[in-house]
C-alpha positions as CSV (number, residue, x, y, z in Angstrom):
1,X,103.7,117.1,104.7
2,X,100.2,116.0,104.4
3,X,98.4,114.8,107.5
4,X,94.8,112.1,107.1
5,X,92.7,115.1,108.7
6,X,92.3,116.1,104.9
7,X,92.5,112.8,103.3
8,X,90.4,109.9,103.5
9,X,90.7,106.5,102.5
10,X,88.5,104.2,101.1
11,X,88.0,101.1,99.9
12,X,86.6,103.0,96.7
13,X,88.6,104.5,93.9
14,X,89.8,107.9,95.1
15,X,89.8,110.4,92.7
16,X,90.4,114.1,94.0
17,X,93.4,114.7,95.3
18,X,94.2,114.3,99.4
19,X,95.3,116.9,101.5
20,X,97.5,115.5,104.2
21,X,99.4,112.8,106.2
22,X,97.7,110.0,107.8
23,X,99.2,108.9,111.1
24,X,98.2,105.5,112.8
25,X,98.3,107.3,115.9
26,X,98.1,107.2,112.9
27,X,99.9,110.5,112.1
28,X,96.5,111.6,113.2
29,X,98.5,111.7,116.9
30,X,101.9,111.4,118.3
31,X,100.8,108.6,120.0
32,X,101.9,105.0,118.7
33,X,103.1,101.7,118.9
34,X,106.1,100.4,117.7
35,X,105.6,97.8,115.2
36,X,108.8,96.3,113.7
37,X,109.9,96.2,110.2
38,X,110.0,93.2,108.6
39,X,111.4,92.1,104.8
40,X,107.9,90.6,104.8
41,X,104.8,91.1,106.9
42,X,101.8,89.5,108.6
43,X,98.6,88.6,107.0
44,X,96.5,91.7,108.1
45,X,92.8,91.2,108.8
46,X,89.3,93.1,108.6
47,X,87.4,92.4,111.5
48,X,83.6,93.6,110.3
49,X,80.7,93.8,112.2
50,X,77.3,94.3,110.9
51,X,76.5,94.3,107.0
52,X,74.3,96.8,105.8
53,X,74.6,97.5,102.1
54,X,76.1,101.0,102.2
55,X,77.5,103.1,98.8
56,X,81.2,102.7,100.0
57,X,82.6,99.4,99.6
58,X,81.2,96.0,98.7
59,X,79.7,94.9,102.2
60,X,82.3,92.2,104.0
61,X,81.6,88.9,106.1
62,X,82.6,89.3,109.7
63,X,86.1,88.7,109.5
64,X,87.4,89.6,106.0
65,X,91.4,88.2,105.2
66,X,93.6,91.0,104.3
67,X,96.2,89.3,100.9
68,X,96.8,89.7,97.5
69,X,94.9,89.9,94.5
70,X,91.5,90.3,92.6
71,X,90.0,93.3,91.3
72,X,87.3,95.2,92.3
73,X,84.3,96.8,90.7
74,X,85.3,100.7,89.1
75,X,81.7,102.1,89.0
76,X,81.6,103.0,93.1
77,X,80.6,106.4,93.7
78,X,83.7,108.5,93.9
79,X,83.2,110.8,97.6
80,X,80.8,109.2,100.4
81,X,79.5,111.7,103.2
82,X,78.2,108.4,105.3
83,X,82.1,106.9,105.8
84,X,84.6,107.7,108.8
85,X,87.9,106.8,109.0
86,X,88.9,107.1,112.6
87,X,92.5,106.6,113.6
88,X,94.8,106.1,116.8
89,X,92.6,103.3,117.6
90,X,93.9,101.3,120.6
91,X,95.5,98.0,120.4
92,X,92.4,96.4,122.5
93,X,89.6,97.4,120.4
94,X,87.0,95.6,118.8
95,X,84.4,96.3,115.9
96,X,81.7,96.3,118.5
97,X,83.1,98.6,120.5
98,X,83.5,100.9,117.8
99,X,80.0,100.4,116.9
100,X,78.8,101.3,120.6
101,X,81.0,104.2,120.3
102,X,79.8,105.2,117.0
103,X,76.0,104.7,117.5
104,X,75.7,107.5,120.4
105,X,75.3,109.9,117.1
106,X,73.4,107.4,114.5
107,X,73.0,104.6,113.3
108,X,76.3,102.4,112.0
109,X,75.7,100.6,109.1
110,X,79.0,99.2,109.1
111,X,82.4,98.9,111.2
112,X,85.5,97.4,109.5
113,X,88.7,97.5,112.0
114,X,92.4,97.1,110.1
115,X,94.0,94.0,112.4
116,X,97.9,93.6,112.3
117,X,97.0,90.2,113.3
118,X,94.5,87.9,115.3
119,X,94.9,89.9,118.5
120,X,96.0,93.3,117.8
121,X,94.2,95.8,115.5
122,X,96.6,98.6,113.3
123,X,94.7,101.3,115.0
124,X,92.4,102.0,112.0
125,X,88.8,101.7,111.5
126,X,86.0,102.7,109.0
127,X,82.5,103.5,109.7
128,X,79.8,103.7,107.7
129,X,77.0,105.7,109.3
130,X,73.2,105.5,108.2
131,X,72.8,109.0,106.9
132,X,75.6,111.8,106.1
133,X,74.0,114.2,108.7
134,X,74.8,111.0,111.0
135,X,78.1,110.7,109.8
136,X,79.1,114.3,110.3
137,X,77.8,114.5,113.7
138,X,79.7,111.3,115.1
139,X,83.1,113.4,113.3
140,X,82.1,116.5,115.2
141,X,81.7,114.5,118.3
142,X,84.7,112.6,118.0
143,X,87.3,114.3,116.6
144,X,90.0,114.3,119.4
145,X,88.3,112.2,121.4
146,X,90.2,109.8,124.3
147,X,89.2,106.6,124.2
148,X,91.1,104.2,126.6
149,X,93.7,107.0,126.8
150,X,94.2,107.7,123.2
151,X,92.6,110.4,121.5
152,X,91.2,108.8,118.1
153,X,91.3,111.5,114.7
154,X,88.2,111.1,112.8
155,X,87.4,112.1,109.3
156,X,85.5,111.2,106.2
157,X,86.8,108.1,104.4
158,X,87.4,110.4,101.1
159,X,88.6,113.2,99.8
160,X,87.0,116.3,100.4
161,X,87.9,120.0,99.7
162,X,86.7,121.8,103.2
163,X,86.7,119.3,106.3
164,X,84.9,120.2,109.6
165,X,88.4,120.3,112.2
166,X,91.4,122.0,110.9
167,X,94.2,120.1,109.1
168,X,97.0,118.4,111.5
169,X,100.5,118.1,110.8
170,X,102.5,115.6,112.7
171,X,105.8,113.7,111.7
172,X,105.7,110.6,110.9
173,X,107.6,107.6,113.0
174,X,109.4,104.0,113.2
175,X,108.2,101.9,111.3
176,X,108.4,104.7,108.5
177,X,105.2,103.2,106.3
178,X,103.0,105.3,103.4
179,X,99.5,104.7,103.3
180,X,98.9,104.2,99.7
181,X,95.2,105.0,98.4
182,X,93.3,104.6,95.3
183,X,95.0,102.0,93.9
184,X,94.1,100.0,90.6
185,X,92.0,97.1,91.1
186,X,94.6,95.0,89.4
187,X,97.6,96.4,91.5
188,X,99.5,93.7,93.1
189,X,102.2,94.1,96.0
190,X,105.0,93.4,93.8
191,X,103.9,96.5,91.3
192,X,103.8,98.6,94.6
193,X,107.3,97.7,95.6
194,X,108.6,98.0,91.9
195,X,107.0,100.6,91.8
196,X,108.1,102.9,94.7
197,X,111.6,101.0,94.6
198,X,112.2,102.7,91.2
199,X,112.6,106.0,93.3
200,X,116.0,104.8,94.7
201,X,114.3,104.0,97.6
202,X,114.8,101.1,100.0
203,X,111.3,98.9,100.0
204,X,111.1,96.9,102.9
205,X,107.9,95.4,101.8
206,X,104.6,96.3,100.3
207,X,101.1,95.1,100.2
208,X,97.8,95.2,98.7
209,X,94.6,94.8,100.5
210,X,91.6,92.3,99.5
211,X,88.1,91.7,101.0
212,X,87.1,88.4,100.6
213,X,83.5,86.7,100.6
214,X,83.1,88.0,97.6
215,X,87.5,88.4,97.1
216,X,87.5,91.5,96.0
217,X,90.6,94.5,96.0
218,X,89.9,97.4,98.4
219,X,91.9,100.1,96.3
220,X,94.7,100.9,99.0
221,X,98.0,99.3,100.4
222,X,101.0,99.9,102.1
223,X,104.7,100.2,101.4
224,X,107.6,100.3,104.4
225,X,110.5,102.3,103.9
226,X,114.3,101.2,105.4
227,X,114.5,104.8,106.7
228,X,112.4,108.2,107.4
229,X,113.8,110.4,104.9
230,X,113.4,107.1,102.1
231,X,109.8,107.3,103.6
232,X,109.6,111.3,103.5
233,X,110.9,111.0,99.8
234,X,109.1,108.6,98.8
235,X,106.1,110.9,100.2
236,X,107.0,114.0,98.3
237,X,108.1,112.3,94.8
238,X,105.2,109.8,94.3
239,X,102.3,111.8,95.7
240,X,99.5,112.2,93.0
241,X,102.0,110.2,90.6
242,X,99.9,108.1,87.8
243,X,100.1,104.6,89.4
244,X,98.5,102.2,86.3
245,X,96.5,104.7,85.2
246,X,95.2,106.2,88.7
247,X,96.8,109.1,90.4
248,X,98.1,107.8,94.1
249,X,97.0,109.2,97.1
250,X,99.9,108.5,99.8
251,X,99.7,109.0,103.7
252,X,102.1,108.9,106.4
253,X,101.5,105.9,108.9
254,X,102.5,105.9,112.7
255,X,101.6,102.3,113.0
256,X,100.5,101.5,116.8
């Protein structure tokens, strides 16, 4: 099993191949929150503060709709050493206080925090820091580290061969969901579930996510599985699998 301590996850294409399972404690811890399964869910959002222009993804207004379709632009640069992705994020947490958090090692250029809905946030941010000596120091410094009781994971946003903390393994958990990364611009949620439903697998539902102001695909998704071994199949059969012409880069998700 993979864990996200080697994989990151961008709104860019990813094209090197990820090392591990993400957990929304996110499989970066055994904590979590149980969020049901539904045949269908909730409109996610991207709560973003600040917008510097950064050589990750396309800079986002302050509160950027999570739906379906548009492509984005291919010619992003492929690895970024200024990212984060930090996980485990508690329920409560806002953008800014990532930011303060953040900005104790460097300037943050930019904070995007995944929201499950107006009120509560999926326990996933990214964090674009001003300089990649910046960025590595706020992942030294925060790697494991509790906030409001939780103890985030934090790692580059991409795919990188060596990473600073050694690699993770945790199981994943109810709701049994796959992080799905460097999508095709012109995926849509019903090629996901067609997709991964071709493994014999039950699809509970599946979804593309889109910045808007410009509209614009961030290059990953999610897909819910009926069970954990569907899920842990689903893992093991698809992983690296050519996906419209990209190779898929899947992570486990303990959604909080």
């Amino acid at each position: 099993m993979l864990s996200i301590d080697d994989l990151v996850l961008t709104a860019q294409p990813l094209q090197k191949p990820l090392h591990s399972i993400l957990s929304f404690s996110s499989s970066f811890s055994p904590l979590s929150h149980a969020l049901p399964l539904r045949a269908t869910r909730r409109i996610n959002l991207f709560h973003v503060s600040a917008s510097a222009q950064t050589q990750s993804p396309p800079p986002a207004s302050p509160s950027t709709a999570v739906t379906v379709d548009t492509p984005q632009n291919d010619e992003e640069e492929e690895f970024s050493r200024t990212r984060l992705i930090a996980q485990n994020i508690p329920w409560t947490c806002t953008a800014q206080d990532i930011r303060s958090l953040f900005e104790k090692y460097g300037t943050v250029l930019d904070v995007e925090l995944s929201m499950h809905n107006k009120t509560r946030n999926r326990g996933l941010a990214f964090i674009s820091m001003g300089s990649p000596e910046e960025a590595l120091a706020a992942l030294s410094n925060l790697e494991s580290y509790e906030l409001e009781g939780r103890a985030i994971k934090v790692n580059y946003a991409n795919p990188q061969k060596k990473k600073p903390s050694s690699p993770i393994q945790h199981k994943p958990v109810t709701p049994y969901n796959l992080f799905i990364a460097n999508l095709p611009y012109q995926a849509r949620a019903k090629d996901l579930r067609e997709f991964f439903s071709s493994g014999n697998c039950n699809v509970v539902s599946a979804e593309v996510i889109f910045h808007e102001n410009p509209r614009r695909s961030s290059g990953y998704g999610f897909v819910s599985f009926g069970s954990k071994e569907e899920a842990d199949t689903a893992l093991s059969s698809f992983q690296g699998q050519m996906f419209m012409g990209r190779p898929l880069q899947l992570l486990v998700v303990e959604d909080l």
